[in-house]
LUMVEXPA-762918 format. One line per field, with one value per residue: x, y, z of N, C-alpha, C, CB in turn. Coordinates in nm, 2 decimals, always signed. Glycine has a CB too. Layout:
% LUMVEXPA-762918
nxx: c(X  ...)
nyy: c(Y  ...)
nzz: c(Z  ...)
caxx: c(X  ...)
cayy: c(Y  ...)
cazz: c(Z  ...)
cxx: c(X  ...)
cyy: c(Y  ...)
czz: c(Z  ...)
cbxx: c(X  ...)
cbyy: c(Y  ...)
cbzz: c(Z  ...)
END
This chain:
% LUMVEXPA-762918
nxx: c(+0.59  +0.48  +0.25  -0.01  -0.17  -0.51  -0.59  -0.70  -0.96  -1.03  -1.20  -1.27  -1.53  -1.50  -1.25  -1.03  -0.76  -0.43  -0.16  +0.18  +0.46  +0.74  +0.99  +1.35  +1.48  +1.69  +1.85  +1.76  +1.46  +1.13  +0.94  +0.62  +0.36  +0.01  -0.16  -0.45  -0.75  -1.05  -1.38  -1.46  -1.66  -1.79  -1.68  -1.54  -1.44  -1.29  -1.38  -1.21  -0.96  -0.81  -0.44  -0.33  -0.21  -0.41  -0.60  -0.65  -0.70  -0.69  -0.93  -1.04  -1.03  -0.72  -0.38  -0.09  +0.26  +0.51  +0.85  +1.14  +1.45  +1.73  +1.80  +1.72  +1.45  +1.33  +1.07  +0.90  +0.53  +0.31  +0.03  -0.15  -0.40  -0.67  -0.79  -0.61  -0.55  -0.33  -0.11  +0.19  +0.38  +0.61  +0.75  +0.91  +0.93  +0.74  +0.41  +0.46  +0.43  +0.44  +0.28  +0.35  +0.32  +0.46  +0.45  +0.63  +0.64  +0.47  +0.32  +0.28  +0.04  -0.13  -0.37  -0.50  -0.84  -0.98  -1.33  -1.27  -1.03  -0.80  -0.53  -0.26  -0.01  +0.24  +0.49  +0.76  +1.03  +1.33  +1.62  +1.94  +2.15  +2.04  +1.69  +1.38  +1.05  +0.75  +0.41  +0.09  -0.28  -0.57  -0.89  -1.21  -1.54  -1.84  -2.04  -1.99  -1.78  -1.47  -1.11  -0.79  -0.53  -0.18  +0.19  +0.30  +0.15  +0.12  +0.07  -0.28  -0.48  -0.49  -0.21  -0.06  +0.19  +0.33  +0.66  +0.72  +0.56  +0.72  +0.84  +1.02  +1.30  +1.50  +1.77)
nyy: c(-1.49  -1.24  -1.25  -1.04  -0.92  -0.89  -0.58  -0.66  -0.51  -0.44  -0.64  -0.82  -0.94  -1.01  -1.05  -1.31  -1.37  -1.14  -1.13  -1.03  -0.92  -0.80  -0.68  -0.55  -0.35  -0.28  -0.22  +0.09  +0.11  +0.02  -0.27  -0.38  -0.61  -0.67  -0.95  -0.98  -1.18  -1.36  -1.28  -1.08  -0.97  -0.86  -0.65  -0.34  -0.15  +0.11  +0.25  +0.22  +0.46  +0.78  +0.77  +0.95  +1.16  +1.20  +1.30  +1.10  +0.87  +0.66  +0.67  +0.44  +0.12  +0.05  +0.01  +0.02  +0.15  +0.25  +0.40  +0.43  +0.49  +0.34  +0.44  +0.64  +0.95  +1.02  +0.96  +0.81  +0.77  +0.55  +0.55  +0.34  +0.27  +0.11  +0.17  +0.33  +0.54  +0.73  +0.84  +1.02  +1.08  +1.27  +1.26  +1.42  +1.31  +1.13  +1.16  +1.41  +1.55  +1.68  +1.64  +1.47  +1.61  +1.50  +1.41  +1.22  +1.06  +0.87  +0.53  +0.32  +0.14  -0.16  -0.32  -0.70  -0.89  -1.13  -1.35  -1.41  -1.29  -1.00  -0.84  -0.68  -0.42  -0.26  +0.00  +0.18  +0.45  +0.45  +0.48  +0.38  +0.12  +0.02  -0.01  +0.06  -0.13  -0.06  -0.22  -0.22  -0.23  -0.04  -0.21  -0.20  -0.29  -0.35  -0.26  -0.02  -0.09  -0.11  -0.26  -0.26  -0.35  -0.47  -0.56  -0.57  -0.44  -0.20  -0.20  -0.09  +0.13  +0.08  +0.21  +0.27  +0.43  +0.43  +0.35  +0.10  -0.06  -0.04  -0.33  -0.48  -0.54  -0.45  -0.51)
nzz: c(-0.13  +0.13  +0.41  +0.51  +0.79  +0.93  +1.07  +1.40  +1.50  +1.30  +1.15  +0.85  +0.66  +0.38  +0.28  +0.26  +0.30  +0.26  +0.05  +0.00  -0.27  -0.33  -0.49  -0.59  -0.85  -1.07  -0.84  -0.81  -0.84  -0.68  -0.72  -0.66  -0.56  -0.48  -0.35  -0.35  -0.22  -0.15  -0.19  -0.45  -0.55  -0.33  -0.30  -0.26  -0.54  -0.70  -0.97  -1.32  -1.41  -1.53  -1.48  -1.22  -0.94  -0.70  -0.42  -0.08  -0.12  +0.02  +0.20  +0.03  -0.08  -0.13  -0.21  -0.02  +0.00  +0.22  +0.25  +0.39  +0.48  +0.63  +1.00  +1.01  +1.04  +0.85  +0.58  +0.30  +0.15  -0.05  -0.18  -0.39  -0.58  -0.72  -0.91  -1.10  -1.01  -0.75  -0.47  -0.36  -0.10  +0.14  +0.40  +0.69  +0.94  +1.16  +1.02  +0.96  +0.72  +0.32  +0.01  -0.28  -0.58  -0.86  -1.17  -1.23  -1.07  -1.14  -1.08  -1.27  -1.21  -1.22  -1.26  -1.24  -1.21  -1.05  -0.99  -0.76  -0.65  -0.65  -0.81  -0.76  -0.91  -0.85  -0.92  -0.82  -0.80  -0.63  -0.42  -0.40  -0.19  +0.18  +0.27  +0.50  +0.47  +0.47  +0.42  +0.30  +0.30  +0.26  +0.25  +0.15  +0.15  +0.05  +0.16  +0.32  +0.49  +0.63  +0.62  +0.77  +0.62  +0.73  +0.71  +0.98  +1.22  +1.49  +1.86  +1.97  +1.79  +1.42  +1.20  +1.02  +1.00  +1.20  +1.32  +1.40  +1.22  +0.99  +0.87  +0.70  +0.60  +0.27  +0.09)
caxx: c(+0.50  +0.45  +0.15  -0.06  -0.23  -0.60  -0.62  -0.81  -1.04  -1.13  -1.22  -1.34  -1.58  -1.52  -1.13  -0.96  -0.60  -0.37  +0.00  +0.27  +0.55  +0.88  +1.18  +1.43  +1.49  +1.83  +1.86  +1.70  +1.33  +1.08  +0.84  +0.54  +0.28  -0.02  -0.28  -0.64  -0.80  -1.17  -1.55  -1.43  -1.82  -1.87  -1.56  -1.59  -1.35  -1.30  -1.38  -1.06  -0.97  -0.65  -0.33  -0.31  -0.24  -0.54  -0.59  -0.73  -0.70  -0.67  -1.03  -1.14  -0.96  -0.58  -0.25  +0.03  +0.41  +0.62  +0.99  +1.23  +1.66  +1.78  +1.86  +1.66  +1.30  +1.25  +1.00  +0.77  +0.47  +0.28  -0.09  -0.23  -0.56  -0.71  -0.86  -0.49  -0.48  -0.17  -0.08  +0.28  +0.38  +0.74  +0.77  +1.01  +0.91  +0.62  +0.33  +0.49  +0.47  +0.34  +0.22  +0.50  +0.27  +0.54  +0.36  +0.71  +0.68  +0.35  +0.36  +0.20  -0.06  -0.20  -0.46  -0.58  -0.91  -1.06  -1.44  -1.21  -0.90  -0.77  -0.35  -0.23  +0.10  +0.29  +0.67  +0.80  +1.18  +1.40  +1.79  +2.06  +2.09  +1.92  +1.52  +1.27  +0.94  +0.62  +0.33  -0.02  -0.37  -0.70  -1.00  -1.33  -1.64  -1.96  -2.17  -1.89  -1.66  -1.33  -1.03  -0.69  -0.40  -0.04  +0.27  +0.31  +0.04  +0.14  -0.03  -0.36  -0.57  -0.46  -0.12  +0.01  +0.30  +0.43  +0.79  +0.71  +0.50  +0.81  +0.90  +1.05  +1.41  +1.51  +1.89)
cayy: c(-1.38  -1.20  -1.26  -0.90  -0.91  -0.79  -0.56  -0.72  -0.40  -0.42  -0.77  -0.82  -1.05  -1.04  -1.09  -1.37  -1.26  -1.04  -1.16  -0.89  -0.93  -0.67  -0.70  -0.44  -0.36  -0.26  -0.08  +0.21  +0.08  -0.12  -0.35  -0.42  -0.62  -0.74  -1.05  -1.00  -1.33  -1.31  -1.22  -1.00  -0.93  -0.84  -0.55  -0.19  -0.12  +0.22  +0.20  +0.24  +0.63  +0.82  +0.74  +1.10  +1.17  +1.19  +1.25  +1.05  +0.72  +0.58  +0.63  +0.36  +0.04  +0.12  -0.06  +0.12  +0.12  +0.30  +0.33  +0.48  +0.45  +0.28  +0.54  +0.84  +0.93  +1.05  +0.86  +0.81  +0.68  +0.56  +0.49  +0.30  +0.27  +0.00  +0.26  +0.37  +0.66  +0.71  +0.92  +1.00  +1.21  +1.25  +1.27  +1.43  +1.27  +1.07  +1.18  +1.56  +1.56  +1.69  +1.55  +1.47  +1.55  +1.49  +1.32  +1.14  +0.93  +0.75  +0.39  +0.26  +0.08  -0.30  -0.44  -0.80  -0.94  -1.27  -1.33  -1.49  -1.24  -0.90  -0.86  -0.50  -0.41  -0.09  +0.00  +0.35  +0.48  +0.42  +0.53  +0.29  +0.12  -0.05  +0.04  -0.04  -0.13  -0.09  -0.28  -0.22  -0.20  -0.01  -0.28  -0.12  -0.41  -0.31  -0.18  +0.04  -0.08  -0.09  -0.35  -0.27  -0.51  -0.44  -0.68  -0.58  -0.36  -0.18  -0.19  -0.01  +0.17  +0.13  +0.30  +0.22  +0.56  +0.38  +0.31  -0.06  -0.07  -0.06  -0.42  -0.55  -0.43  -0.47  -0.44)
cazz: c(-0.10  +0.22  +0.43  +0.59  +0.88  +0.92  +1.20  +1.50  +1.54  +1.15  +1.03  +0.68  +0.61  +0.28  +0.24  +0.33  +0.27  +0.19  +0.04  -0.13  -0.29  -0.36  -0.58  -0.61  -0.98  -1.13  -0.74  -0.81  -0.87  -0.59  -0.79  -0.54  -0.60  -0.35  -0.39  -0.23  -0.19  -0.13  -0.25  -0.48  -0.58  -0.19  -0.21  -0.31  -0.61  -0.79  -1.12  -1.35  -1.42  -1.59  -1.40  -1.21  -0.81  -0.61  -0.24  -0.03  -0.17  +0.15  +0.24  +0.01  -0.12  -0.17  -0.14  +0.04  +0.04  +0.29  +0.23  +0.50  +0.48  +0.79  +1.07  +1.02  +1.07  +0.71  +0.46  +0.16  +0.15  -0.18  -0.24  -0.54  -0.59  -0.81  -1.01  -1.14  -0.94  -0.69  -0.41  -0.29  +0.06  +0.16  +0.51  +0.74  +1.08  +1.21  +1.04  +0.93  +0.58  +0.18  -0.10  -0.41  -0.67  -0.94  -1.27  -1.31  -0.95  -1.12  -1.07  -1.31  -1.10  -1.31  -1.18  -1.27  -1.18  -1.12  -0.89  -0.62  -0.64  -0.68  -0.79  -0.75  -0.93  -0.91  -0.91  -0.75  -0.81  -0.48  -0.46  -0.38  +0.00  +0.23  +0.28  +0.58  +0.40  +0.53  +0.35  +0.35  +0.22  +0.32  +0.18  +0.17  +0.16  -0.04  +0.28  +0.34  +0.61  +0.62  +0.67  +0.75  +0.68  +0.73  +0.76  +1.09  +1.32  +1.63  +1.97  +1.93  +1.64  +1.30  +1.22  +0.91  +0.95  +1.31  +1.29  +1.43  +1.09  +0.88  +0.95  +0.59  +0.50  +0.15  +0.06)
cxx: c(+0.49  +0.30  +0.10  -0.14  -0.37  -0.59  -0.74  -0.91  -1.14  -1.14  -1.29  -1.39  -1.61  -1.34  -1.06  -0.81  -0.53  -0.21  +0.11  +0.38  +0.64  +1.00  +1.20  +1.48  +1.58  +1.87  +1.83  +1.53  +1.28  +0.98  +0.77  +0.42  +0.18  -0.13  -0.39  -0.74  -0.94  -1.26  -1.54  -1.59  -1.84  -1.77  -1.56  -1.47  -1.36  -1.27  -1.24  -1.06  -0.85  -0.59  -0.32  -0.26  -0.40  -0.51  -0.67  -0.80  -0.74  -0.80  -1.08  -1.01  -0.85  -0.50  -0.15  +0.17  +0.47  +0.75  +1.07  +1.37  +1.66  +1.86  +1.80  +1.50  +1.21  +1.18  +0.94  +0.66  +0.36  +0.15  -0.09  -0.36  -0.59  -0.79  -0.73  -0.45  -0.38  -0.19  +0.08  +0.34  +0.54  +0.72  +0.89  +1.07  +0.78  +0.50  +0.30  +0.57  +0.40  +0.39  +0.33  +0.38  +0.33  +0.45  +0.47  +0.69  +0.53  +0.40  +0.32  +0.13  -0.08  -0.32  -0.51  -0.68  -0.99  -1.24  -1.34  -1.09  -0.89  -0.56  -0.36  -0.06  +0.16  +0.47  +0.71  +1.00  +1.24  +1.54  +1.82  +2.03  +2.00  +1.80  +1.49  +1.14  +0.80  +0.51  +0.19  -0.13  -0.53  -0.82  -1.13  -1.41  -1.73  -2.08  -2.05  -1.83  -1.56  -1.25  -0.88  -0.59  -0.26  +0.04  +0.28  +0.24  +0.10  +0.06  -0.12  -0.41  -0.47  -0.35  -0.03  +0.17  +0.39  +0.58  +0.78  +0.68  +0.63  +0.88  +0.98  +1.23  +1.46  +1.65  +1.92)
cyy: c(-1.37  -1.16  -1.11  -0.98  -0.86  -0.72  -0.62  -0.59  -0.41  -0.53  -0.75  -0.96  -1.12  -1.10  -1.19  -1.41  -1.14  -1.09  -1.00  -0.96  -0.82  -0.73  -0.53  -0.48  -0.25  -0.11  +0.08  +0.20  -0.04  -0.15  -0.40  -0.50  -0.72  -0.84  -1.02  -1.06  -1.28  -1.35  -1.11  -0.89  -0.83  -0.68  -0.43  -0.17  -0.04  +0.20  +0.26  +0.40  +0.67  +0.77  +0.91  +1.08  +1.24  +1.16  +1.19  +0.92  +0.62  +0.54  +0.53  +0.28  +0.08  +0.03  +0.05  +0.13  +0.25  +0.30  +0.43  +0.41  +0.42  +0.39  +0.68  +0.85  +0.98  +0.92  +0.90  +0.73  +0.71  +0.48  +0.46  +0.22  +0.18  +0.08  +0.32  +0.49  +0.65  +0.86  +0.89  +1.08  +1.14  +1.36  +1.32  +1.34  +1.20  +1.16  +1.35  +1.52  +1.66  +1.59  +1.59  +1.46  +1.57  +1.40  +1.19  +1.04  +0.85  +0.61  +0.32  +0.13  -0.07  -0.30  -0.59  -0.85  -1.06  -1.25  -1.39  -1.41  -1.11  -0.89  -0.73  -0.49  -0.27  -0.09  +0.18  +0.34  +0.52  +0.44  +0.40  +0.26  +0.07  +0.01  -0.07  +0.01  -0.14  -0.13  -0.35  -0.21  -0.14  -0.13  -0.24  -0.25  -0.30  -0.24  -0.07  +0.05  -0.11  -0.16  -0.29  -0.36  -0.44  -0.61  -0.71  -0.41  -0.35  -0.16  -0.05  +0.01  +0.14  +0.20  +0.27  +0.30  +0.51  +0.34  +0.11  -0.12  -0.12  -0.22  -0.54  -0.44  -0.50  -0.41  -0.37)
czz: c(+0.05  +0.27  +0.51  +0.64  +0.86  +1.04  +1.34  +1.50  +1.40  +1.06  +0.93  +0.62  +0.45  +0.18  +0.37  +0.39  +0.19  +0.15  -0.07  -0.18  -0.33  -0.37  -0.58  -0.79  -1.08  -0.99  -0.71  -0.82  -0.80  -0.67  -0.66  -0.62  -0.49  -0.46  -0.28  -0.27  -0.12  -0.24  -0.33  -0.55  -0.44  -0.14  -0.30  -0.40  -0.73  -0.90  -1.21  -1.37  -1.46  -1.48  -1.36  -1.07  -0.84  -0.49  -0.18  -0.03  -0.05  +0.27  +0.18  -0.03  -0.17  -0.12  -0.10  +0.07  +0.10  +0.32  +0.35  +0.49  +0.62  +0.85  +1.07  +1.04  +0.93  +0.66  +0.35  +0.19  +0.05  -0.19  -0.41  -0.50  -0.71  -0.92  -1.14  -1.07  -0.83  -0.62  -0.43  -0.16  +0.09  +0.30  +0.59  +0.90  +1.06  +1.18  +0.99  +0.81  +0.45  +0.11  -0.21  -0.49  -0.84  -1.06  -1.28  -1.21  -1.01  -1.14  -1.15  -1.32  -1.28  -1.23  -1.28  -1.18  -1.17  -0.99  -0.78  -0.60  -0.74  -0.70  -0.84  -0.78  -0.98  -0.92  -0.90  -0.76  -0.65  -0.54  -0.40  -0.19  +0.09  +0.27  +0.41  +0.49  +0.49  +0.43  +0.41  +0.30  +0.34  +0.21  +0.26  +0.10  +0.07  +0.04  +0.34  +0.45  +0.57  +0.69  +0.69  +0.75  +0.70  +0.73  +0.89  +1.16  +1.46  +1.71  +1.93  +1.81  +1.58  +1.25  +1.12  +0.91  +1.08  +1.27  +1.28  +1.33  +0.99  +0.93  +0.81  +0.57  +0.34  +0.11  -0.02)
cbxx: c(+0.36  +0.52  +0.15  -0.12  -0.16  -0.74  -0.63  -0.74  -0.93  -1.08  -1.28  -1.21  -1.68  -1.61  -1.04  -1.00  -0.52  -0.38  +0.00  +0.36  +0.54  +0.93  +1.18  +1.56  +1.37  +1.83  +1.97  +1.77  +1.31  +1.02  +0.90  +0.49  +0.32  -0.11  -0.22  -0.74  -0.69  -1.16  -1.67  -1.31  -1.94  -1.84  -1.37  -1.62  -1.29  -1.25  -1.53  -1.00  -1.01  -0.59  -0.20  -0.46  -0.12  -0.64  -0.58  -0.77  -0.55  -0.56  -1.09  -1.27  -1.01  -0.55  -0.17  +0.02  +0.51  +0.60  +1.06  +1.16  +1.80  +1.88  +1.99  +1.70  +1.26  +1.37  +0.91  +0.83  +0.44  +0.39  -0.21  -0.13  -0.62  -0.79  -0.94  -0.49  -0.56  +0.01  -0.15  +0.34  +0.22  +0.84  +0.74  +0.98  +0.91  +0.64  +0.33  +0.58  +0.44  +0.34  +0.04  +0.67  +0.13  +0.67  +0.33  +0.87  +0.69  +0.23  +0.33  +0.22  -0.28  -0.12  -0.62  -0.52  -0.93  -0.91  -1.60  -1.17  -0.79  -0.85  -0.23  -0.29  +0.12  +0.23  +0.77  +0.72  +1.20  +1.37  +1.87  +2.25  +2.04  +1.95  +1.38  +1.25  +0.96  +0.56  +0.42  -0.02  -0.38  -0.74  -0.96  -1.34  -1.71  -2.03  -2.25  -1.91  -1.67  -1.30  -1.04  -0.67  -0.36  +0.00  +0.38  +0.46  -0.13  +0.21  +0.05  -0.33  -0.62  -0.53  -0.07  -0.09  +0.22  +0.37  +0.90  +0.61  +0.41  +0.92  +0.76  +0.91  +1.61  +1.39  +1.97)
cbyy: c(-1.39  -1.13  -1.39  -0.76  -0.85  -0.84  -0.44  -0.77  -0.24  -0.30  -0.89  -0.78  -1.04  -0.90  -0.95  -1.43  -1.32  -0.90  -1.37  -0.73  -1.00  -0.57  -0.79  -0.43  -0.37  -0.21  -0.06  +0.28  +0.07  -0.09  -0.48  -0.28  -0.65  -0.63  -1.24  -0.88  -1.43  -1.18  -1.16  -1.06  -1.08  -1.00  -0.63  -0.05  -0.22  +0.31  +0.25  +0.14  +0.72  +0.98  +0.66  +1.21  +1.26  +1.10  +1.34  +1.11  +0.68  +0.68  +0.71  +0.39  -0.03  +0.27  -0.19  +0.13  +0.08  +0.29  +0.35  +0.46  +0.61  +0.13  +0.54  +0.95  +1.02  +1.11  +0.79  +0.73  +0.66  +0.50  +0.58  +0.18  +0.43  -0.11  +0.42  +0.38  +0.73  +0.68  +0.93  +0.99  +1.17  +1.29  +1.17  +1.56  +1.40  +1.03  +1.13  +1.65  +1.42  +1.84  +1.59  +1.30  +1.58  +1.42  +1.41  +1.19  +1.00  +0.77  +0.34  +0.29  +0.26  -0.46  -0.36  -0.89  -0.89  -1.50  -1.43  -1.67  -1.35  -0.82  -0.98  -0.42  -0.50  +0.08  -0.07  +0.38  +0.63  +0.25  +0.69  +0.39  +0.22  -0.11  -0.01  -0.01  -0.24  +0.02  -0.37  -0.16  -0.36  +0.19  -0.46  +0.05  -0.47  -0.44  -0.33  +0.13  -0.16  +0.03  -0.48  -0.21  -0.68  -0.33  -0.66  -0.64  -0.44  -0.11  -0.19  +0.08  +0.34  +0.17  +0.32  +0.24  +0.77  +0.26  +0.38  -0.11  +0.08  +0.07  -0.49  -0.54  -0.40  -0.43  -0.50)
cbzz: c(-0.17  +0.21  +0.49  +0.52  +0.95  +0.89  +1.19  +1.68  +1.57  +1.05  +1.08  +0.55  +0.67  +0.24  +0.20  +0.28  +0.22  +0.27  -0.08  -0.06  -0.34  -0.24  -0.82  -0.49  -1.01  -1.35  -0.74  -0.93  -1.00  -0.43  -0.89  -0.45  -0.71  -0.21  -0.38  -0.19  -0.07  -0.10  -0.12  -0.55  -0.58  -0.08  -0.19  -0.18  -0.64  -0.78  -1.19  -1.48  -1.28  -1.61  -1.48  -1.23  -0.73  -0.64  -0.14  -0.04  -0.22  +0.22  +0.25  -0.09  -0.18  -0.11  -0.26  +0.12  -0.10  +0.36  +0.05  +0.66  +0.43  +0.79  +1.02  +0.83  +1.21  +0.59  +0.51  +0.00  +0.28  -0.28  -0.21  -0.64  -0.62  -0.74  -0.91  -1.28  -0.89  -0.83  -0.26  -0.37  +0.27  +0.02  +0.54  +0.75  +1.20  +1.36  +1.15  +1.04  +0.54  +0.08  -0.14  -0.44  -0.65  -0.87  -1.45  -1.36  -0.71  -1.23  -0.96  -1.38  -1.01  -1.32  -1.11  -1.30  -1.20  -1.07  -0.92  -0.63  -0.67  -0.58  -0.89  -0.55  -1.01  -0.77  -1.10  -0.52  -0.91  -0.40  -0.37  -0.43  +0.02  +0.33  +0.09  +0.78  +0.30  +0.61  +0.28  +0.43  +0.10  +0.32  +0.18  +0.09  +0.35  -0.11  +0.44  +0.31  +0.74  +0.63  +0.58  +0.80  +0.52  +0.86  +0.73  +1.11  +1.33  +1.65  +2.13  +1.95  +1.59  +1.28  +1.35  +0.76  +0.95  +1.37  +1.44  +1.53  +1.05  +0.88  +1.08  +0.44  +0.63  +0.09  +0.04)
END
């Protein structure tokens, strides 16, 4: 497993880590799945709900995968929500994108729960080829602040859509 970062700007006194993991699965399908280690009493988590899109995931507890093909500035980028809900946005450039709201790209989000840990498991369809991966989660506390982790955080705010961000490639 792969360890995330909290951003220095947004510590969380309630999580102690964040680890992911990603398999590729028969080359066409990314299996993601994160661990969040913690007070899981002490951390704001939407109660479960259909599997649908929904925007805006990203304001409260959400894990995040960002896929981009080596060489271009296109991407994807895929909330899941511990509730089962799911974004997806298909990006042209940095930050110039819409929303894929395709029923077929749902991930179908897991979650398991323990008082000391949260495990977040989705899987999104990916073509052939090498991928840069960005991997990330917004964690929302119970008094409502907010943690960002990534693998890798670029100088300054928060910026999960940075190029620097993408820092996993996956053959």
């Amino acid at each position: 497993m792969i360890g995330l970062t909290c951003h220095p700007e947004t510590p969380s006194a309630a999580v102690r880590g964040i680890r992911a993991r990603v398999a590729r699965r028969a080359a066409k399908v990314i299996e993601v799945s994160y661990a969040i280690e913690g007070e899981v009493a002490r951390l704001r988590i939407p109660a479960p709900r259909p599997p649908r899109f929904s925007e805006g995931l990203w304001q409260h507890s959400c894990c995040e995968l960002f896929v981009a093909r080596n060489g271009g500035p296109a991407y994807r980028e895929f909330n899941f929500s511990p509730s089962g809900e799911w974004a997806a946005y298909a990006f042209t450039r940095y930050r110039e994108g819409a929303p894929l709201r395709d029923e077929a790209l749902n991930p179908g989000i897991a979650l398991l729960s323990s008082a000391h840990a949260l495990q977040l498991d989705a899987s999104v369809a990916c073509g052939p080829g090498k991928l840069r991966l960005g991997l990330s989660a917004v964690i929302e506390e119970a008094d409502g602040a907010l943690s960002y982790w990534a693998l890798r955080h670029p100088p300054g705010k928060p910026d999960f859509h940075h190029p620097d961000a993408f820092a996993l490639e996956l053959a």
